[in-house]
C-alpha positions as CSV (number, residue, x, y, z in Angstrom):
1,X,-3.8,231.0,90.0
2,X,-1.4,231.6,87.2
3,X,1.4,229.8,89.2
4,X,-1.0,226.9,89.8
5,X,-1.6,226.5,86.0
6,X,1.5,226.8,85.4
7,X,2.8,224.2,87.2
8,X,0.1,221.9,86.2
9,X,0.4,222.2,83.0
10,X,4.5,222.7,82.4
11,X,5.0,222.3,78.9
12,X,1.6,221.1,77.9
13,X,0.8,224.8,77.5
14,X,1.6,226.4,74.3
15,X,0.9,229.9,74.8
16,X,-0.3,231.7,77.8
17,X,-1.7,235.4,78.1
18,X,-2.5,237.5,81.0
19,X,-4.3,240.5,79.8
20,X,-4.4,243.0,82.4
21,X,-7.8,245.4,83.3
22,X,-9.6,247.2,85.8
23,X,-12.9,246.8,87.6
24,X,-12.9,243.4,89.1
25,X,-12.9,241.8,85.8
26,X,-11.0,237.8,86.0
27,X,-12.1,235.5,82.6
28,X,-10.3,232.4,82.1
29,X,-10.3,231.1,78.3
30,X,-9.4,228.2,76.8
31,X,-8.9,228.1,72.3
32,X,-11.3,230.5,72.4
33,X,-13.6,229.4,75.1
34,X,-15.1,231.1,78.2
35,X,-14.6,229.0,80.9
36,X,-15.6,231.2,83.7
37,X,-16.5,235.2,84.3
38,X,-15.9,236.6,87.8
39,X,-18.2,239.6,86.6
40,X,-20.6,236.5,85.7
41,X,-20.0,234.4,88.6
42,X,-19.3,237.3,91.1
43,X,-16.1,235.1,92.4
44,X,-13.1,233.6,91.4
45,X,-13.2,229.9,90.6
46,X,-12.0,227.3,92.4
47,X,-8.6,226.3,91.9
48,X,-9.5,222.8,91.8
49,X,-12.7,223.2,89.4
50,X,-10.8,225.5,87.0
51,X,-7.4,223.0,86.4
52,X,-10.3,220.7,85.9
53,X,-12.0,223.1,83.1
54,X,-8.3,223.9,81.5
55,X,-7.7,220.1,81.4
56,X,-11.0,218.8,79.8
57,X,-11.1,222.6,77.5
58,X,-7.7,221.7,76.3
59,X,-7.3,218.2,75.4
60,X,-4.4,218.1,77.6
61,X,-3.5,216.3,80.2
62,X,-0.6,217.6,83.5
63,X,2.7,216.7,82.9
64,X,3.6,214.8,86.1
65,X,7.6,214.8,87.2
């Protein structure tokens, strides 16, 4: 998922954490924002959906090339 974000996003992303834990526990945030809770939700997000989230959360849109 981090590749896919990643990609998607290239240099429209200015800073990008991946916080390591245990327990099952996958949050996605946004400036601050929960945008989904696998311990909420009880699976991950779909890929799809949560590019979607990012996009609309962040005020950015991909950088295509």
């Amino acid at each position: 998922m981090t590749a896919k974000l990643l990609a998607h996003f290239k240099q429209a992303i200015g800073e990008f954490k991946l916080i390591p834990s245990d327990g099952g526990c996958f949050e996605l945030t946004v400036n601050g924002k929960l945008l989904f809770s696998k311990l909420a939700e009880g699976c991950f997000p779909d890929e799809g959906k949560m590019l979607k989230a990012v996009e609309a959360k962040a005020g950015k849109a991909p950088v295509k090339g």
